[in-house]
TINU-134067 format. One record per residue (C-alpha): y, x negated, z negated. Coordinates in pm, whole numbers, padded with zeros to 5 digits, always signed. Each point is the difference from the previous one (the first is absolute). Layout:
# TINU-134067
YXZ...
This chain:
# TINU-134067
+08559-07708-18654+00018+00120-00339+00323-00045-00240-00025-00368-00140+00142-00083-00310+00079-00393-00148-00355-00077-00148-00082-00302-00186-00344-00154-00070-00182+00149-00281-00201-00328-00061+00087-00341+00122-00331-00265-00013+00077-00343-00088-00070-00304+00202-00330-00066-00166-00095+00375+00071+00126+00017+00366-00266-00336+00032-00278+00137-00206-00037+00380+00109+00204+00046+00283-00045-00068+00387+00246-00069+00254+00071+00033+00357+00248-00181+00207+00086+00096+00388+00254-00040+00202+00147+00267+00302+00146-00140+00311+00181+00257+00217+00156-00041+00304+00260+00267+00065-00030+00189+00264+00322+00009+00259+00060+00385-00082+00048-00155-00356+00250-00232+00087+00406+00074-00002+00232-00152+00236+00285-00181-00166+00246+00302+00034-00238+00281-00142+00040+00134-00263-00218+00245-00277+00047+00330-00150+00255-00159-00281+00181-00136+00239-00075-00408-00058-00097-00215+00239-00407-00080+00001-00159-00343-00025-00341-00155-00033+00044+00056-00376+00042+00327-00009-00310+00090+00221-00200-00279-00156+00059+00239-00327-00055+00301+00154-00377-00067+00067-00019-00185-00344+00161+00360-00133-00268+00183+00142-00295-00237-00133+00189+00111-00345+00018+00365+00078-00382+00030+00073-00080-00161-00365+00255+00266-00158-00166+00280+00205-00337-00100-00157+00158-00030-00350+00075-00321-00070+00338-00048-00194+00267-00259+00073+00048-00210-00273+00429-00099+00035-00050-00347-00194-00279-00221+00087-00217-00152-00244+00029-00371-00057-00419-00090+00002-00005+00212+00333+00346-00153+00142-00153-00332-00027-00353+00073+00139+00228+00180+00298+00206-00327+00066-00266-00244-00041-00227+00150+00266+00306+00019+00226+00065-00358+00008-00386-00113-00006-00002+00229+00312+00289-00181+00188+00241+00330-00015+00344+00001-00140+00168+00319-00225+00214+00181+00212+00123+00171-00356-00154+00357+00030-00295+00076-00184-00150+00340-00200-00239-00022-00258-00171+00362-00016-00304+00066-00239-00232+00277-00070-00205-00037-00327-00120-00313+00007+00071-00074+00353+00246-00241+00111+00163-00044+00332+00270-00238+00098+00168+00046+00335+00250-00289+00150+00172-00048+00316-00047-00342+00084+00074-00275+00301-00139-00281+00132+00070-00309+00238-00141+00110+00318+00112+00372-00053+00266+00202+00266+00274+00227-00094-00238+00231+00187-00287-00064-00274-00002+00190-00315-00258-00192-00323-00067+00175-00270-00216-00147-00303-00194+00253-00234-00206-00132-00316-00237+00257-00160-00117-00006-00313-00306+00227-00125-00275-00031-00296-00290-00175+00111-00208+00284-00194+00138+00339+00091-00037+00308-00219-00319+00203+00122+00112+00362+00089-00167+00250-00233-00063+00301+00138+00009+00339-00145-00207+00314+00209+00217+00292-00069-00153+00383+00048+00235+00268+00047-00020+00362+00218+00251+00118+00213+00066+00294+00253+00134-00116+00370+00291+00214+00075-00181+00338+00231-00291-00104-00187-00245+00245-00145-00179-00241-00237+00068-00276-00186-00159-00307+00045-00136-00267-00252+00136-00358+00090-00089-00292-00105+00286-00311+00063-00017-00391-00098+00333-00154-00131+00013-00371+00041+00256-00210-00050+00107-00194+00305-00138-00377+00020+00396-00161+00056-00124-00342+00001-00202+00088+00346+00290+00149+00182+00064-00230+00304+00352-00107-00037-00064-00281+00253-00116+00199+00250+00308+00265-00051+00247-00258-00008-00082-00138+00356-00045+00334+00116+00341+00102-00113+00164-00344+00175-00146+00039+00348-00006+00385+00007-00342+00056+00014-00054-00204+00355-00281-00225+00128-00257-00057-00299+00184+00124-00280-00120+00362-00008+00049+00262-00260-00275+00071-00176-00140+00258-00229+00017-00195-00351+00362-00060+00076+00080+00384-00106+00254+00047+00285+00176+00336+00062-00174+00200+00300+00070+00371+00164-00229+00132+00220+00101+00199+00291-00244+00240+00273+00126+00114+00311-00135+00362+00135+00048+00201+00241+00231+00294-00027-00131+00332+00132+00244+00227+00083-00281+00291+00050-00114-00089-00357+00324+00008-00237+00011+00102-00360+00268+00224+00113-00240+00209+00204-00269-00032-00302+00246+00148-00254+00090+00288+00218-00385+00079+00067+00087-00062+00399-00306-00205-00021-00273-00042-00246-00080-00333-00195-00295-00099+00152+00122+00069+00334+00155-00327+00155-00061-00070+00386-00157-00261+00145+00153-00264+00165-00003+00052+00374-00090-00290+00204+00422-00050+00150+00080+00039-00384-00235-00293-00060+00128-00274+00282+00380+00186-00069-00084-00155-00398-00090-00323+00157+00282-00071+00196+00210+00110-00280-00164-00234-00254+00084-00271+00255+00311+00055+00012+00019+00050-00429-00128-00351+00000+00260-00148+00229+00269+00153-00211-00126-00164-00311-00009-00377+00201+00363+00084+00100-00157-00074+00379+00094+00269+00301-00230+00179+00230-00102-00150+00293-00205+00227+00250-00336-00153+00176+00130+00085+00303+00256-00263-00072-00197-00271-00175-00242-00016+00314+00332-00024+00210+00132-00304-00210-00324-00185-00023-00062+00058+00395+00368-00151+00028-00046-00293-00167-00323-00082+00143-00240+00056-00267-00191+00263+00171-00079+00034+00335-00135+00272+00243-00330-00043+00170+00111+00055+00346+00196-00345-00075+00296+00215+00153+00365-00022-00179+00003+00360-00081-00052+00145-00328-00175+00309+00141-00269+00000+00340-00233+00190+00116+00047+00304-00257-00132-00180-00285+00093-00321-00240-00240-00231-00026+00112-00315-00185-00158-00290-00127+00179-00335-00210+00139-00299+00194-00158-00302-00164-00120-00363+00212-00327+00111+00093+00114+00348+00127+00368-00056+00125-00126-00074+00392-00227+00327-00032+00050+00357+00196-00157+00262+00156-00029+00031+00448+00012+00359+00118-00389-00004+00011-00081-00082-00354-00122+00137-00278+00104-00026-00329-00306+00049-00312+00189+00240-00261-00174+00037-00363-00056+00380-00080+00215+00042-00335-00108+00352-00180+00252+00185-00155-00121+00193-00280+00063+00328+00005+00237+00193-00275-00178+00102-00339+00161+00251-00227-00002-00040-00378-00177+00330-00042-00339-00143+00143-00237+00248+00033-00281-00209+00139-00015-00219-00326-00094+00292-00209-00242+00115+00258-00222-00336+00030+00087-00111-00364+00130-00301+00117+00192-00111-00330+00209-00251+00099+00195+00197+00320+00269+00149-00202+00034-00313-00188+00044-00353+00147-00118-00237-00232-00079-00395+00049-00294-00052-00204+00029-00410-00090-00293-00228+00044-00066-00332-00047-00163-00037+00349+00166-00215+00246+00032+00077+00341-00148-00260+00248+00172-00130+00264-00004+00072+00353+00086-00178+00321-00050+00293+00218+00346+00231+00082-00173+00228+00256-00001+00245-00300+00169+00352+00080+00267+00090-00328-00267+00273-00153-00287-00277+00032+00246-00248-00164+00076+00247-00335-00416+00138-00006-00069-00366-00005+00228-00110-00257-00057+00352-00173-00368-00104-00039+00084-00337-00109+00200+00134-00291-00185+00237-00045+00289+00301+00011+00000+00331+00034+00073+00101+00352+00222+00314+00039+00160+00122+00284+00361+00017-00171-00096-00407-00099-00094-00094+00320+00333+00127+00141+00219-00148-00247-00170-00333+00023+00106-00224+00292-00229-00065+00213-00043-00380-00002-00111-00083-00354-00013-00349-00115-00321-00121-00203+00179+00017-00329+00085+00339-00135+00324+00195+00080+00325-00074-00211+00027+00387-00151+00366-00071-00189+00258-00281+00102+00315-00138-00183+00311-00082+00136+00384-00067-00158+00279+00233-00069+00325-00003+00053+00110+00203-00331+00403-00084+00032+00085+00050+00399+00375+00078-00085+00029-00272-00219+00105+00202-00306-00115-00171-00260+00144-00356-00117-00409-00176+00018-00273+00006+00270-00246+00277-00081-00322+00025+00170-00314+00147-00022-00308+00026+00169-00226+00265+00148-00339+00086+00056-00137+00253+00237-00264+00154+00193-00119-00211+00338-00115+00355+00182+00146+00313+00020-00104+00329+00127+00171+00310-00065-00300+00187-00170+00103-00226-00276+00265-00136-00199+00173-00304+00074+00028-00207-00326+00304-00232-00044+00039-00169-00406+00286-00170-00052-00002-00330-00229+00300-00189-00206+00088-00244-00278+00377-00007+00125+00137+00271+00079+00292+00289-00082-00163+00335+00003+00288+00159+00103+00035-00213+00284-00418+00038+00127+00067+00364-00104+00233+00050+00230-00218-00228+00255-00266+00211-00030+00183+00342+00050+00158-00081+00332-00362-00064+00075-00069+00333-00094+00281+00187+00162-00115-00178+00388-00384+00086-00046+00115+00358+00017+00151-00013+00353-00231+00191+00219-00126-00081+00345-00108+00151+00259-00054+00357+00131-00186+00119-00305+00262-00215-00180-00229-00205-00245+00138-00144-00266-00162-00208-00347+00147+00002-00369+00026-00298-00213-00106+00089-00341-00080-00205-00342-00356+00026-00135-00136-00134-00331-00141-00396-00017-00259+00204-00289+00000+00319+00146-00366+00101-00193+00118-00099-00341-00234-00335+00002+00247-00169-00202+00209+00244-00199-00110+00154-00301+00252+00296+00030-00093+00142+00333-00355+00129+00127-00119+00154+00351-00086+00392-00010-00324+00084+00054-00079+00324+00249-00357+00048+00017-00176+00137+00312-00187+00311-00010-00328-00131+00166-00218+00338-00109+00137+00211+00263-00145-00253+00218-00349-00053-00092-00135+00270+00253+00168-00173+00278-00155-00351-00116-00322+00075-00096-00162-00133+00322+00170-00365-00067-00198-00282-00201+00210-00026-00310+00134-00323+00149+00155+00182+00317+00120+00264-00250+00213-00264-00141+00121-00136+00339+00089+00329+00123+00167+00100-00302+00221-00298-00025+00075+00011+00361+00097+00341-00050+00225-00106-00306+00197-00181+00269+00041+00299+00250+00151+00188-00289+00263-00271-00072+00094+00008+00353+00025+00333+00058+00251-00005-00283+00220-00293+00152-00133-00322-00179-00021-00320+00184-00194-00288-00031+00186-00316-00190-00155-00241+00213-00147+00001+00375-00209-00306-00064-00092-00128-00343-00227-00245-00183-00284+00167-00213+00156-00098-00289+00357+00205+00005+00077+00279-00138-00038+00323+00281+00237+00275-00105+00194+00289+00240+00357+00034-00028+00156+00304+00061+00201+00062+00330+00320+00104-00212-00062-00310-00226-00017+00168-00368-00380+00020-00012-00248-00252-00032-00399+00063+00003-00330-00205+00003-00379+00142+00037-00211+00001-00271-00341-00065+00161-00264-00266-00045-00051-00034+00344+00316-00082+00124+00073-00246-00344+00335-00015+00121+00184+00019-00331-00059-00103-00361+00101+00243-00273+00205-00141-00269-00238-00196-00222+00215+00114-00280-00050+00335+00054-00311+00215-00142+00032+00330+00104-00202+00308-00094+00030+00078+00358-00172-00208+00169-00242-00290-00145+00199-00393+00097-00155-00316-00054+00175-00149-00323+00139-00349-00128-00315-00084-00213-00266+00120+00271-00089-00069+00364-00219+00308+00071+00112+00267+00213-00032+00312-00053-00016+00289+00322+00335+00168-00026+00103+00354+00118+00147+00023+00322+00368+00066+00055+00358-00178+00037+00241-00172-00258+00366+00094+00072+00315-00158-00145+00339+00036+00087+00194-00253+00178+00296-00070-00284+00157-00239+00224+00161+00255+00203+00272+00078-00180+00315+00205+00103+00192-00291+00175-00387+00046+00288+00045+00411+00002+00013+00066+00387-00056+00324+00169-00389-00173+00074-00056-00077-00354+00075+00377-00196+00079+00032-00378-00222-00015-00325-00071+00407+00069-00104-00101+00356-00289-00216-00151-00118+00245-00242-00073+00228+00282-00167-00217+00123-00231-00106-00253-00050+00346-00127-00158+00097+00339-00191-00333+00046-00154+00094-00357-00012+00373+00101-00213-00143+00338-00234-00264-00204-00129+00324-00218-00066+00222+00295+00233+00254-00033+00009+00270+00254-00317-00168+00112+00299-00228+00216-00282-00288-00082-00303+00127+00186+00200+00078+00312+00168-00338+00020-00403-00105-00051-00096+00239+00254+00329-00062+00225-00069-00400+00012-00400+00073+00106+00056+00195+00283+00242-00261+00151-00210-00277-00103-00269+00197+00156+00144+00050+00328+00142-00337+00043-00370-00128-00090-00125+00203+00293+00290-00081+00253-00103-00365-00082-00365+00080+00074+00076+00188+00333+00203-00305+00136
């Protein structure tokens, strides 16, 4: 929160003003505290005095306060008469009584009046608080002003022509109702944050850490750049496991094997084995099916048989997929949910094997099937479309170190595969960022405990909310253009339309082969696709109308490349290539041995631009490289 000063009102309406022009809003918040909120009669607080109901009842009113003075609003230290009898007449017509604390804060002409009242069927447990708003009925209209300026993006070669709108912010719209209940029940049940409230947010990705891929071994020219290794199928379910076990450690909950969850539910009944026999393992394998009324009398003789569904278990696919840019299938490399307004019809039948279930729902909703989807995916899929992010509370203050409750909330992915980034963004109107600092950097230090015989590990590392400039006029992407002309000889037997598929797929072998990862393993078709960087301080997105999978700043206008702008809708064919920005998020506090330095990254992008323009022909035998896998795959597939 920002230094705040003793303000007074500039302007103070009169009573035949605050009738004629101005509006006004009256609500009142009932909170029930919660019992981590509530002191036992010998506790004490951080000053040493004993705690009552008064003191928390004015710690949640303080923070109702503190939000208004974050958004600028000043606290005005003597209260006008005109709105001091408004305030207490709308009290008593509402049945409350003045508890004797109240703020009047204002901002322009805004008014708001916050009181801690009580009333006759209220608890000591019960906290009441009474605001009164007052805004003009007619708000200003926000002029705005188009403002043209160039400006070079740091390891730029150009500079760019911008174009940026400044408009004032519409104050009277902000959704101080909405806040204020957020704030008092923490952001539970149906009181969600939401994006007009303009609450703080940090947005966190957790990779995979290659130890055969370091910057370390870049630097010293051990390896080359575009030279990390694939993932080898133990790697992969090693990741897995590990994630599992990253997620347990953030729900504070402790590993329990399978071994021993079939043993506990076999123990208390729940599950039973076929045979009918009171032994958790017979006749060398486990069989098991749930105890309920209908089936609780049922087992097996030594002469049955028992009807077991086949379950496929798709096979591991690498990152670097081959067979994509050999059949041009566009989509393999890139799992995408592609939203439709179709509805899937029901079904009463269940004889449906789990790859019949997803093709049928697939063709309902009319996705793109990949083989990377289709694994991620579970296999029984309701009719309505998978939940790709989910929200859930946390606990910001576990050590209790400050003197309030701070919370916040978070929202992540719902799938995970480690091809791609896991995506965690953390959410909060009330909190210390010291204290979720710290929070978040003992998260950080535990994702880096490896596992396993190839000991995997992941690193925690902060990426931008923007990270593509959208919505800052000071920063812009760097644009790397692809050198397609070397090409042309090798695609002059494609349609120009497979041209363009191959060439973006190709686009995405290239980002691979230098280490960037997919930000998402499933995504609607309206987010933003971009590749992260394994070490965490690059970020890239494809330039190619076929894909569509990012938006170029509409303020930008670049020589480079031709962008749709602000005042027209047509699009123009643009070159192919990459835009590259730097993640500026990863400051010195994130510097690990699996992130490098500032001269690390230059490396790198000087020989990802030394690459994109053919140099030492290193192009043309990727292109050539990638075809004769793709080629032999295509004809192992054939042979089968």
């Amino acid at each position: 929160m920002p230094a705040c000063l003793p303000g007074t009102c500039d302007y103070i309406p009169s009573m035949e003003e605050i009738n004629r022009e101005y509006s006004q809003n009256l609500y009142t918040l009932i909170y029930t505290l919660s019992p981590k909120r509530r002191l036992g009669p010998n506790d004490t607080t951080t000053d040493g005095l004993k705690d009552t109901t008064w003191r928390l009842r004015k710690v949640i009113l303080d923070e109702l306060v503190d939000q208004r003075l974050s958004q600028g609003f000043q606290m005005v230290s003597v209260m006008p008469e005109i709105f001091k009898g408004k305030m207490e007449d709308s009290i008593t017509q509402s049945g409350y009584k003045r508890l004797g604390l109240d703020f009047f804060l204002s901002m322009g002409r805004i008014y708001h009046t916050i009181s801690l009242v009580t009333s006759e069927n209220s608890t000591e447990d019960t906290v009441e608080i009474y605001v009164q708003q007052h805004k003009p009925q007619h708000p200003n209209l926000a002029k705005c002003m188009e403002y043209k300026y160039r400006f070079q993006a740091p390891d730029s070669s150009l500079y760019d022509s911008a174009i940026f709108e400044l408009k004032p912010e519409n104050l009277e719209q902000y959704p101080w109702n909405s806040v204020d209940n957020v704030v008092c029940t923490h952001g539970t049940g149906d009181n969600q944050l939401l994006e007009t409230m303009k609450y703080w947010r940090t947005r966190l990705v957790v990779m995979p850490a290659s130890r055969d891929y370091t910057p370390k071994m870049v630097e010293s020219g051990v390896i080359k750049c575009d030279s990390r290794p694939e993932l080898t199928p133990e790697q992969f379910y090693q990741y897995i496991e590990h994630f599992t076990r990253f997620l347990l450690m953030l729900n504070k909950l402790k590993y329990v094997s399978p071994e021993r969850v079939y043993r506990t539910l076999f123990t208390k009944g729940i599950i039973r084995h076929c045979t009918g026999q009171e032994k958790y393992y017979r006749f060398g394998f486990f069989l098991y099916y749930i105890v309920t009324d209908k089936t609780k009398d049922f087992h097996l003789e030594a002469n049955d048989y028992a009807e077991v569904e086949y379950f496929k278990v798709h096979e591991y696919i690498p990152s670097m997929d081959f067979e994509g840019f050999a059949d041009r299938k566009l989509m393999r490399l890139l799992p995408k949910i592609i939203m439709n307004d179709n509805k899937t019809k029901s079904t009463t039948q269940t004889n449906y094997s789990s790859d019949q279930q997803f093709d049928r729902v697939i063709q309902s909703y009319n996705l793109i099937s990949t083989s990377l989807s289709s694994r991620i995916l579970p296999p029984s899929i309701s009719s309505d479309l998978p939940n790709l992010r989910r929200n859930c509370n946390v606990d910001v203050d576990p050590l209790n170190k400050s003197d309030r409750t701070e919370w916040a909330t978070a929202q992540y992915h719902s799938y995970y595969n480690p091809h791609c980034l896991f995506e965690l963004e953390i959410r909060w109107l009330v909190a210390t960022a010291c204290i979720l600092s710290d929070l978040i950097g003992s998260w950080a230090v535990r994702t880096q405990t490896g596992i396993g015989e190839a000991q995997v590990a992941f690193h925690l590392v902060p990426v931008p909310c923007d990270p593509f400039a959208e919505f800052d006029p000071l920063r812009g992407p760097i644009y790397i253009r692809l050198n397609v002309e070397c090409l042309k000889e090798r695609l002059s037997d494609l349609t120009e339309n497979d041209q363009i598929v191959k060439m973006s797929i190709f686009q995405e072998l290239i980002l691979k082969r230098y280490g960037f990862i997919l930000n998402a393993c499933v995504c609607n078709s309206d987010d933003s696709i971009y590749y992260v960087h394994i070490s965490g301080g690059m970020l890239v997105y494809i330039i190619s109308d076929v894909y569509n999978v990012h938006k170029i700043p509409s303020r930008l206008v670049s020589t480079a490349e031709t962008v749709p702008t602000a005042r027209s809708d047509k699009k123009v064919k643009m070159d192919i290539g990459f835009c590259w920005c730097w993640n500026f998020c990863l400051g010195r506090r994130w510097r690990t041995i699996n992130t490098g330095d500032e001269r690390y990254q230059d490396k790198m992008l000087a020989d990802f631009r030394s690459f994109c323009r053919n140099d030492d022909n290193r192009m043309v035998l990727f292109w050539d490289e990638a075809y004769e896998k793709a080629t032999k795959i295509k004809a192992f597939n054939r042979d089968l």
